[in-house]
C-alpha positions in Angstrom: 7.9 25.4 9.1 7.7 26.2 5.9 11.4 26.5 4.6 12.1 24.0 1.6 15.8 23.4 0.9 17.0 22.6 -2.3 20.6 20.9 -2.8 20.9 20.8 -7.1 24.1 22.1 -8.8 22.0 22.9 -11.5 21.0 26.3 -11.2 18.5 26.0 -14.1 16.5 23.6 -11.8 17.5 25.1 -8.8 15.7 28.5 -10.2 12.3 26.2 -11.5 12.0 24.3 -8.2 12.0 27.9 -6.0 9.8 29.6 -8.4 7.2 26.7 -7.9 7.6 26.1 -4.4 7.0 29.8 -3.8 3.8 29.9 -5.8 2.7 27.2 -3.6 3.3 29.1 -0.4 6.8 28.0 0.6 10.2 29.5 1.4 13.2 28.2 -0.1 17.0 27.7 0.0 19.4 26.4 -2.6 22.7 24.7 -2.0 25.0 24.2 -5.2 26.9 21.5 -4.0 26.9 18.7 -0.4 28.9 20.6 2.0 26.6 24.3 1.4 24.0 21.9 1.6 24.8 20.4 4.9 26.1 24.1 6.6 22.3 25.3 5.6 21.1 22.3 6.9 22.1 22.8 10.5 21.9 26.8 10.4 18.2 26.6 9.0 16.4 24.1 10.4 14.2 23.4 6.9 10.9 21.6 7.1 12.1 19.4 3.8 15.1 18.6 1.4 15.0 18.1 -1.5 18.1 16.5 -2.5 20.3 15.6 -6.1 22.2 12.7 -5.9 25.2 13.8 -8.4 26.6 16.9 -6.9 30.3 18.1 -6.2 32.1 17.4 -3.0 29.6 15.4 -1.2 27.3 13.3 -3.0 23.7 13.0 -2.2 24.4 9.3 -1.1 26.8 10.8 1.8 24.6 14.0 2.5 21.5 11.7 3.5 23.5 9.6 5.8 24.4 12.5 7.9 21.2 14.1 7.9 19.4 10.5 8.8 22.4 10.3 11.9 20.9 13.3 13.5 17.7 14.6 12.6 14.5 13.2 11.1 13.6 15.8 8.3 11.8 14.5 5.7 14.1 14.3 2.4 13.0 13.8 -1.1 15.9 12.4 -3.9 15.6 14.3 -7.0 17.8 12.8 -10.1 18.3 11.7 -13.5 19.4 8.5 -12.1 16.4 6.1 -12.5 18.1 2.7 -12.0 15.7 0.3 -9.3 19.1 -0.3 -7.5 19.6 3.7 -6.8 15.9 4.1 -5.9 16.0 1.2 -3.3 19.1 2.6 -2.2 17.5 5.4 -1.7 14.4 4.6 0.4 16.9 1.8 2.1 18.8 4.8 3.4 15.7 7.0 4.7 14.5 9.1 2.1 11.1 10.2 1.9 10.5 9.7 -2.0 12.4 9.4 -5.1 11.9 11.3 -8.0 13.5 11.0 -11.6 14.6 13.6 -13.9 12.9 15.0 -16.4 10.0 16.0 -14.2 7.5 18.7 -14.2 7.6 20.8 -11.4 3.8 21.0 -10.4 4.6 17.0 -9.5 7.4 17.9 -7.5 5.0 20.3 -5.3 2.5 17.7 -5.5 5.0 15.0 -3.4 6.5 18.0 -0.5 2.9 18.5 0.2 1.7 14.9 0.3 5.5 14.2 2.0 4.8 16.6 5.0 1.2 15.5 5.2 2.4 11.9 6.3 2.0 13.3 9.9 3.2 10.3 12.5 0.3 8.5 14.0 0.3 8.9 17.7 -1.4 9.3 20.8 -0.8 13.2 22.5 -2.0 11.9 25.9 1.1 13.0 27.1 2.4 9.6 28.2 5.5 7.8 27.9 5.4 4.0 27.1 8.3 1.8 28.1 9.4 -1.6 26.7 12.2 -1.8 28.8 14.9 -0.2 27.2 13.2 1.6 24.7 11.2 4.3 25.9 8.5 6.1 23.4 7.3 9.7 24.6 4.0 10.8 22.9 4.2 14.2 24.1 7.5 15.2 22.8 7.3 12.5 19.7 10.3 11.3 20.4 12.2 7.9 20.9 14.8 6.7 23.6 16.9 3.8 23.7 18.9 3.0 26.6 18.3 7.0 27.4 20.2 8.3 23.9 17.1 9.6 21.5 17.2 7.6 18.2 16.6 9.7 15.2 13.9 8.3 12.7 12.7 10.1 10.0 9.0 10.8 10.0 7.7 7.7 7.9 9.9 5.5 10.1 8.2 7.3 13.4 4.9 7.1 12.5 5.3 3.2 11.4 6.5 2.3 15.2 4.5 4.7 16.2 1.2 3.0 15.0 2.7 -0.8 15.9 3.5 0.5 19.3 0.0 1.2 19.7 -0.9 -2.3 18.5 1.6 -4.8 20.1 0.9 -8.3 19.5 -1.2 -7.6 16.2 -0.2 -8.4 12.8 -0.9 -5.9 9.9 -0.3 -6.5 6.2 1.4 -4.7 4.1 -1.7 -2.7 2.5 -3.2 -1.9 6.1 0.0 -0.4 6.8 0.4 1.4 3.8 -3.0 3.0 4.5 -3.0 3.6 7.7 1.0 5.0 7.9 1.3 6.3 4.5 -2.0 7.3 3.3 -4.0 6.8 0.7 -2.6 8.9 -1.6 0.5 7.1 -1.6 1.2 5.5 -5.0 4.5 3.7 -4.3 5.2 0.3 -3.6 4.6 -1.9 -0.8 7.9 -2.9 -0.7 8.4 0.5 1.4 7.0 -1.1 4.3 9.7 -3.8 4.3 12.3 -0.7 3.7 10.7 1.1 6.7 11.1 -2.1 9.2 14.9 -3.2 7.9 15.5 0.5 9.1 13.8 0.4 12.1 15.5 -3.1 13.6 18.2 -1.4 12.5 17.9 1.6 14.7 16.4 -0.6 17.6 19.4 -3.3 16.9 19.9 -2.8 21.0 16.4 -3.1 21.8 16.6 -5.8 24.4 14.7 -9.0 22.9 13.9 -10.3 26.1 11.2 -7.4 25.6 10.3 -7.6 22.4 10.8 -7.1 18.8 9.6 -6.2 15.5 8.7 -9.7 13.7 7.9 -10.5 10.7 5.4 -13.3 10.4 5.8 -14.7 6.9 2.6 -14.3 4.7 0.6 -12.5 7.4 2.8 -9.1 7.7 4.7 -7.3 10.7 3.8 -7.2 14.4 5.4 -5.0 17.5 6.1 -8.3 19.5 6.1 -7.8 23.3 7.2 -10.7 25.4 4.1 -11.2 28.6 
């Protein structure tokens, strides 16, 4: 799994991205515009997007929403749009990482490889762990509510993941950060709070009667289970 797709219109960048990638040992793809993008999407089955925001047809707002609605492929936002508002709105809506334009390419291998390092945290014992209606399989790394699979991305996974294996403990922000996305990762903390307003989101029909993902002001996030 090895097959990077890149969705730029630019073909200058398209052509500087590839060349890089492929030095480092990957395959690639390029789409020119959203809806190439989304038809080599679902034919190749890439291990990573990378992904402009301002292309034709379909932006790269729209083109991440469909890819977060059905699969959980990591996605990394490549554009000369470095407003705070369009990089929360990016991480708000699943992406992996953000990156602004100019950049220099070596960087952009730099984040894929630390990107599909950030392996979920989980136990392969083979087990599934219920909470009622939500059912977690460790063998298959997968997540049921109500018996429909819910599509995270990987950072989203391995955060409920690593919670789920803790209920009824509160981590901070910085434990999580190291222990979900490394210590290589040089972001902001405020990705955790991203990564739980997504998943509540996705668990909205969790029932609460089970249990929940709370925030305890000043302390930091616990998987709540009721006793």
């Amino acid at each position: 799994m090895n097959l990077i797709l890149i969705v730029e219109d630019e073909e200058g960048i398209a052509r500087v991205l590839s060349a890089y990638l492929k030095k480092a040992g990957f395959e690639t793809l390029r789409a020119a515009d959203g809806h190439q993008a989304l038809e080599l999407f679902n034919s190749s089955a890439p291990a990573l997007v990378i992904l402009d925001i301002m292309l034709p047809g379909m932006d790269g707002w729209d083109l991440l929403k469909i890819i977060r609605s059905k699969s959980a492929c990591p996605v990394i936002m490549l554009t000369a749009r470095d407003d705070i508002q369009d990089r929360l709105t990016g991480l708000d809506g699943g992406a992996d990482d953000y990156m602004t334009k100019p950049f220099m390419p070596e960087e952009v291998v730099a984040r894929v490889n630390a990107v599909l390092r950030r392996r979920p945290h989980w136990n392969d014992g083979g087990s599934k762990r219920n909470f009622g209606n939500l059912v977690i399989d460790m063998a298959a790394k997968r997540v049921y509510l109500n018996g429909a699979e819910v599509a995270l991305s990987p950072r989203d996974l391995s955060l409920l993941l690593f919670l789920s294996e803790h209920p009824n403990r509160t981590f901070t922000r910085d434990h999580l950060i190291e222990q979900v996305w490394g210590m290589d990762y040089d972001g902001s903390d405020r990705a955790v709070d991203l990564s739980v307003k997504r998943l509540r989101q996705s668990l909205s029909h969790w029932s609460s009667q089970t249990g929940e993902l709370r925030t305890l002001r000043g302390m930091g996030y616990q998987f709540w289970l009721s006793e």
